[in-house]
C-alpha positions, -999 to 999 in steps of 0.1 A, spaced: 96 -63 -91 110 -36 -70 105 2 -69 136 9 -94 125 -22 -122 90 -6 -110 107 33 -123 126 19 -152 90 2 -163 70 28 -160 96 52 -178 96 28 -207 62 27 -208 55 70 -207 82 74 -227 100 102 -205 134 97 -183 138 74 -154 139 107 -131 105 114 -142 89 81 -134 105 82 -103 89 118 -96 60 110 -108 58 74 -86 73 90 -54 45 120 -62 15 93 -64 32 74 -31 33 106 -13 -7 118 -17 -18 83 -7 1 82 26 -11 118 30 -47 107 28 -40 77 48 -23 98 75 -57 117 74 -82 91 73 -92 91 40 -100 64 16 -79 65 -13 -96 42 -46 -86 36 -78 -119 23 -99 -111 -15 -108 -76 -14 -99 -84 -15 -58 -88 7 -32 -61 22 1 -78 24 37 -66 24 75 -81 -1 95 -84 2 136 -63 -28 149 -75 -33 184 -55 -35 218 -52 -75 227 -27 -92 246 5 -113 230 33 -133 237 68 -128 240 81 -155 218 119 -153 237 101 -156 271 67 -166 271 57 -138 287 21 -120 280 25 -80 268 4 -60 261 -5 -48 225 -15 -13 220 -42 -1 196 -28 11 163 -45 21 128 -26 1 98 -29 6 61 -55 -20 46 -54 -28 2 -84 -41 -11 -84 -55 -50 -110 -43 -78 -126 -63 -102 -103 -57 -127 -73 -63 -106 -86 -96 -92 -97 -104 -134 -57 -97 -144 -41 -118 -115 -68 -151 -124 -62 -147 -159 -97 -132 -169 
């Protein structure tokens, strides 16, 4: 499913127009990358919840060349799955 199935969804589901949903998802999208951006912890009780994680600096390959490069440190968005979540997707 992608974002506009995603919209048409949820506007079927609310019963309000596809403009709304997609409001309403690009809304909910927007505050959690604002908290992410900031550091914060974003969770959702039995649905999951949004964090960053610190990726440390390690040294790769170049795949073209063979040649080791340095990887800087970076901070990257982690999802972790509630109960009820992990319950939906096992059939439970």
């Amino acid at each position: 499913m992608n974002k506009g199935e995603f919209v048409e969804a949820l506007a079927d589901r609310l019963d309000v127009s596809r403009a709304q949903a997609d409001r309403a998802l690009s809304a909910v999208l927007d505050i959690v990358s604002e908290q992410l951006a900031k550091g914060e912890k974003v969770a959702f009780t039995g649905f999951g919840s949004f964090e960053v994680s610190k990726r440390a600096a390690r040294t790769g390959r170049n795949p073209q060349t063979g040649a080791t490069i340095k990887i800087a440190e970076s901070s990257v968005p982690k999802f972790t799955a509630g109960a009820t979540l992990k319950g939906a997707v096992n059939g439970k």
